[in-house]
C-alpha beads as a LAMMPS data file, in Angstrom:
LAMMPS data file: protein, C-alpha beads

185 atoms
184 bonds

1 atom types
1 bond types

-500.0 500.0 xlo xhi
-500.0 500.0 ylo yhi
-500.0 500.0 zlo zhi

Masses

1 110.0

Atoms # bond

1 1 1 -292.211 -324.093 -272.165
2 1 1 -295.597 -322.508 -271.358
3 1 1 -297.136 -322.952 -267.829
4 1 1 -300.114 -324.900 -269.394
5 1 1 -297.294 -327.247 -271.123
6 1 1 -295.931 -327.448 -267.561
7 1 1 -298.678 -328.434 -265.713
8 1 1 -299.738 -331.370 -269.006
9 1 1 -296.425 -332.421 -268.457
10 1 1 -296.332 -332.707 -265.220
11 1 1 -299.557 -334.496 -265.218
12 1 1 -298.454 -336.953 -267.776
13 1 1 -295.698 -337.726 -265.384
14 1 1 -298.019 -338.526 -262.377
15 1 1 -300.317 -340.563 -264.388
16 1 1 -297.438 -342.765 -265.940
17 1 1 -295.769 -343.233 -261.889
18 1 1 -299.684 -343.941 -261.045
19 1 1 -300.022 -346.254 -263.393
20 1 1 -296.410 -348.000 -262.921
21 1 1 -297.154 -348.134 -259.486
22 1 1 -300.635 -349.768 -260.520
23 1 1 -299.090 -352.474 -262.624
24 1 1 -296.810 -353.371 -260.230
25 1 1 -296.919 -356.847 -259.813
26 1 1 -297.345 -357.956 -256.241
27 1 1 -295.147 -360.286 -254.083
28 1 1 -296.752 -363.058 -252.232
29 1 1 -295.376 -364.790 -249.093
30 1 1 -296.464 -368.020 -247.386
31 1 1 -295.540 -370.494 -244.850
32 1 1 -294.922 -373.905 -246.104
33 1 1 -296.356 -376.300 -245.146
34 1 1 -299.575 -373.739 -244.124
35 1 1 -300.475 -375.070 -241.033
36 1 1 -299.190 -377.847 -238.976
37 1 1 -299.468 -379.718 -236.306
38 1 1 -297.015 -380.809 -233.966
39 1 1 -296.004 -382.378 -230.364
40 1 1 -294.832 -380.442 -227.342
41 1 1 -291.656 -380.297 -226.937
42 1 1 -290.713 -380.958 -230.781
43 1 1 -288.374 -379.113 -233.126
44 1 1 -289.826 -378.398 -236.737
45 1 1 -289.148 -376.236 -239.921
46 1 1 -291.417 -373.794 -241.651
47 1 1 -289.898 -372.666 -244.637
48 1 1 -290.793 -368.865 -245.862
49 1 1 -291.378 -369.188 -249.464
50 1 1 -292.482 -366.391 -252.106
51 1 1 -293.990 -365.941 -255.731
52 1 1 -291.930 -363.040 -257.037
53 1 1 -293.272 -362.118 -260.423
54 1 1 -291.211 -359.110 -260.779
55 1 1 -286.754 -359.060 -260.187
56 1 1 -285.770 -358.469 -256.943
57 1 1 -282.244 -357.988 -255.730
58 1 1 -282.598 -358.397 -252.357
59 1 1 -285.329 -358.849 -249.286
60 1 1 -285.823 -358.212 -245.491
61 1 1 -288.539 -359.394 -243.084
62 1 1 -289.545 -359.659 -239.590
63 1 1 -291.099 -362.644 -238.124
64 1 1 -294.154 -362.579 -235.729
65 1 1 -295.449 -365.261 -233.891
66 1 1 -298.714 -364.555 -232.373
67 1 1 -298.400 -366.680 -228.792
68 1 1 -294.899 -366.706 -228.231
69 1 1 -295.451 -369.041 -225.489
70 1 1 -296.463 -371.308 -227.291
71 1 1 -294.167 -371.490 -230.786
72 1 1 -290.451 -370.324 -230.134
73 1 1 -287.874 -369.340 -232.684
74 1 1 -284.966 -371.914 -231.947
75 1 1 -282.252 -370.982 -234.328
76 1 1 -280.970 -368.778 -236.363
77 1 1 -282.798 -368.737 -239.950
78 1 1 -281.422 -371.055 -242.597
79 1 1 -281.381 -368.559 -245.724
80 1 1 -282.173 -370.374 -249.253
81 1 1 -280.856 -369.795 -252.461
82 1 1 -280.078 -368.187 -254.572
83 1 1 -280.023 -365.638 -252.036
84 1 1 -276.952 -364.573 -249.684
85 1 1 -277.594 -364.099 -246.428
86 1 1 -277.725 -360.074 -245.138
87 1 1 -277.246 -358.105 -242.118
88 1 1 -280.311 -357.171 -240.663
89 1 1 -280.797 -354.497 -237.992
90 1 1 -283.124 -355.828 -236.266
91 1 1 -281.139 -359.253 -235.316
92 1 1 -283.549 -361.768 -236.669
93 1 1 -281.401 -362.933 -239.521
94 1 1 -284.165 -362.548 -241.997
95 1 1 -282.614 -360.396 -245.218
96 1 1 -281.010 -361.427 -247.996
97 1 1 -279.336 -360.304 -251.473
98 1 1 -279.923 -362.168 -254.660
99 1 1 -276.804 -363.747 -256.086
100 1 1 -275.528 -363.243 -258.688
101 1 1 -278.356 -361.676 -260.299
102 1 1 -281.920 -360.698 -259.647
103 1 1 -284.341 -363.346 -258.578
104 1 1 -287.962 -363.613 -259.583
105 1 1 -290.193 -366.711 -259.976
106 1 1 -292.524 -369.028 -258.427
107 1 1 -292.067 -371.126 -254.926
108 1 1 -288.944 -368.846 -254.322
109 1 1 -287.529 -370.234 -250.895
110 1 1 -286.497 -366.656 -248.643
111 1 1 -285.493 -368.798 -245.559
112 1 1 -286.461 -371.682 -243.196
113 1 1 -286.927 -371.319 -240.185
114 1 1 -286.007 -373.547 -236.712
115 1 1 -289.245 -373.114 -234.246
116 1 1 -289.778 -375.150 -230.752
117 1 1 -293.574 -376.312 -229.657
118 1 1 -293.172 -374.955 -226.147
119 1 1 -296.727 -375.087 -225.145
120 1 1 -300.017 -376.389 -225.720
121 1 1 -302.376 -374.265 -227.949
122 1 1 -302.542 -372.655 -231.512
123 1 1 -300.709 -369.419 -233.067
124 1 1 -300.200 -368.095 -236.270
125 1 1 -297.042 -367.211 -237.703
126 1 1 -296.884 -363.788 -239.674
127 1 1 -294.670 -361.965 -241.774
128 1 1 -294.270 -358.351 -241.715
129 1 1 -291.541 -354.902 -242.389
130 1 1 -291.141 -352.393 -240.243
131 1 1 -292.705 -349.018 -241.758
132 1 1 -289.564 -346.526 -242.781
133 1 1 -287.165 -349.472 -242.017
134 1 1 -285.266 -349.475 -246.130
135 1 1 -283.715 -352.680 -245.078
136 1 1 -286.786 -354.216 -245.031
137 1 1 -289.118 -354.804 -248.125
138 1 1 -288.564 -356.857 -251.678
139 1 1 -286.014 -354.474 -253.172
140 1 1 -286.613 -354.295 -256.859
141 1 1 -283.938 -354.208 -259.546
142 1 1 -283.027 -351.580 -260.342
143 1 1 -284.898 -349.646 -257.546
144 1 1 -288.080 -349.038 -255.220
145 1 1 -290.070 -351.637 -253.341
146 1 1 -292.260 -354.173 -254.781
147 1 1 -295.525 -354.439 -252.427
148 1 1 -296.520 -357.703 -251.053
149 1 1 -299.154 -359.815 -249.640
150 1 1 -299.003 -362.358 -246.407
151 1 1 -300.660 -365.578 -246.542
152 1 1 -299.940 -366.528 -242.141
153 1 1 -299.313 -369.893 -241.160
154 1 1 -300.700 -371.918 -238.440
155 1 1 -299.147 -373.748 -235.911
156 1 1 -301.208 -376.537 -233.444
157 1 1 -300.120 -377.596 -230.509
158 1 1 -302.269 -380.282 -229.002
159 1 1 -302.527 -382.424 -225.583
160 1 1 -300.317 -385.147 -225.826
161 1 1 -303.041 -387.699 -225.239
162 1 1 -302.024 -389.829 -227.773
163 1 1 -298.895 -391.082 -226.149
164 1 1 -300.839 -391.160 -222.647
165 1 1 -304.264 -392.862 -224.375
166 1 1 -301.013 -395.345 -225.810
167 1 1 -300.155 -396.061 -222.310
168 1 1 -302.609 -396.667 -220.817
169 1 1 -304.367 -398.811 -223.139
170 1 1 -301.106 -401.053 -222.671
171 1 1 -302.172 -400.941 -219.006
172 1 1 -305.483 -401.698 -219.794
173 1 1 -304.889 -404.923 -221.329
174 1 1 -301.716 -406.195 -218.861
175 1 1 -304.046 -405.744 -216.058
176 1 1 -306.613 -408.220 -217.932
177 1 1 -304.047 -410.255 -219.115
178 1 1 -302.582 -410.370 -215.848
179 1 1 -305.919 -411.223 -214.665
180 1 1 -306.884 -414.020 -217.002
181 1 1 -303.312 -415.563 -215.580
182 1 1 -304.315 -415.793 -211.978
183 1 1 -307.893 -417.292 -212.956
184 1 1 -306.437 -420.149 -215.229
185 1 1 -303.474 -420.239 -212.988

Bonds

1 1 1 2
2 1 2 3
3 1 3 4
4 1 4 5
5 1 5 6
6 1 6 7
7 1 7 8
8 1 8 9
9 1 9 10
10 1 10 11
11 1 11 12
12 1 12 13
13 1 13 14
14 1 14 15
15 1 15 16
16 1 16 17
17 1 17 18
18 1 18 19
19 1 19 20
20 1 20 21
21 1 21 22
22 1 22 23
23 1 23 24
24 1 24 25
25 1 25 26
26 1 26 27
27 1 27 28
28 1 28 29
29 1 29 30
30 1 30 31
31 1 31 32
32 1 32 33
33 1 33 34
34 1 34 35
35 1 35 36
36 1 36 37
37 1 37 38
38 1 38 39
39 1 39 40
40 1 40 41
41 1 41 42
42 1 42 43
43 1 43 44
44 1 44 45
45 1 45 46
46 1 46 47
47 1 47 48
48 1 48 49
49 1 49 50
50 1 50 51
51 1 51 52
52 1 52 53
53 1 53 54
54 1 54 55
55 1 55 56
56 1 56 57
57 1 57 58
58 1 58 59
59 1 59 60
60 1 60 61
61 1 61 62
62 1 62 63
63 1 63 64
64 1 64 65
65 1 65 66
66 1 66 67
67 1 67 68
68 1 68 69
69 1 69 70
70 1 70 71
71 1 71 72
72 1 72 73
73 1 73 74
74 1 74 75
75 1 75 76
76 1 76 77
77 1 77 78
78 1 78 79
79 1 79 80
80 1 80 81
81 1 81 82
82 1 82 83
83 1 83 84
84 1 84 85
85 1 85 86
86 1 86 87
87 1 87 88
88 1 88 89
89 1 89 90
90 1 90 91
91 1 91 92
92 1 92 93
93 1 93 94
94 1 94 95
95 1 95 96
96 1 96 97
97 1 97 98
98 1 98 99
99 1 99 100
100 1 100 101
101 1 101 102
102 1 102 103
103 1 103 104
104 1 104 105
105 1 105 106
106 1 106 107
107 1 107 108
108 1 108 109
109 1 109 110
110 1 110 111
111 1 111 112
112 1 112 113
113 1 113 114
114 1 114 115
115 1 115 116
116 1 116 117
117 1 117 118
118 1 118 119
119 1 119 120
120 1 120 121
121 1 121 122
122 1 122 123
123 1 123 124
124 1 124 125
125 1 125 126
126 1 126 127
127 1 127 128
128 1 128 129
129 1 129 130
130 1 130 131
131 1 131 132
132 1 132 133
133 1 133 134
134 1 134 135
135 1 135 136
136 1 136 137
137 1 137 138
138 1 138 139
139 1 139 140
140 1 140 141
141 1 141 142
142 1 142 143
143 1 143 144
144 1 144 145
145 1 145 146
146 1 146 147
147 1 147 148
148 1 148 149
149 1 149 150
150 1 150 151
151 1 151 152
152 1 152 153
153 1 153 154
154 1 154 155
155 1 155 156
156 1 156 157
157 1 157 158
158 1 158 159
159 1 159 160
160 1 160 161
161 1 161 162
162 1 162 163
163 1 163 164
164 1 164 165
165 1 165 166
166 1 166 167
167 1 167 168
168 1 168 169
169 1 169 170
170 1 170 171
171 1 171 172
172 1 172 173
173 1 173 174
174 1 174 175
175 1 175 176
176 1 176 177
177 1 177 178
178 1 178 179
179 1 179 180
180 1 180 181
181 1 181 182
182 1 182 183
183 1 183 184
184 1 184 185
């Protein structure tokens, strides 16, 4: 083979990897539900959920919660299937393989996870890999990593002025009826 064959070749190679890496269909990752709000002091789930147009055998993320202070991780990750649950280096408990097979699809549940309203305020919740970290990614079948797209969630942690505005009201109206009593009484 010539040089000038060479070279066509080996441009016809790039531009088909280009172009595969073009058409690559894109993972996308939410929070469900997107935002919330809840009490201080309360215990909810977030579930991680992806649309997964292309097979992957396997996945590994890292969580990041803006305000830490505010939204705490309070248990281990509950891992959803059809996925079994993976080591993961970094100790957060978020990888998994596909099982039996390849997974791809629409509403795809990675995990859900167990967080703790600590503090007043608002964060945002955020899904992420660590660059050069090959655990972490959407591994495709049979290889490379699919690229993927974050949509954060948000988290609202109000005053707890209900239950007090509650109470007191009730105070409110004992006082009056209390009152009322004494005057008829």
């Amino acid at each position: 083979m010539c040089r000038y064959s060479r070279r066509i070749a080996a441009r016809a190679v790039a531009a088909f990897l280009l172009a595969a890496a073009v058409a690559s269909a894109n993972v996308t990752v939410r929070f469900e539900p997107a935002s919330l709000t809840v009490d201080p002091g309360t215990i909810f789930s977030v579930a991680i959920v992806a649309d997964i147009p292309q097979p992957v055998v396997g996945w590994g993320l890292d969580l990041t919660i803006q305000n830490p202070a505010i939204v705490s991780v309070h248990a281990a990750p509950s891992i959803g299937p059809p996925w079994v649950s993976a080591y993961a280096p970094d100790g957060d408990g978020l990888a998994a393989l596909a099982f039996p097979s390849s997974v791809s699809g629409t509403g795809i549940v990675l995990a859900t996870l167990s967080l703790s309203a600590d503090a007043v305020g608002e964060t945002e919740l955020w899904i992420s890999v660590t660059p050069g970290d090959l655990t972490e990614g959407f591994a495709l079948d049979p290889t490379g990593f699919d690229a993927f797209t974050v949509q954060p969630g948000h988290v609202k942690v109000p005053e707890p002025t209900t239950g007090l505005f509650l109470l007191a009201a009730g105070a409110v109206v004992a006082g009056r009826r209390r009152a009322v009593l004494r005057t008829e009484g």
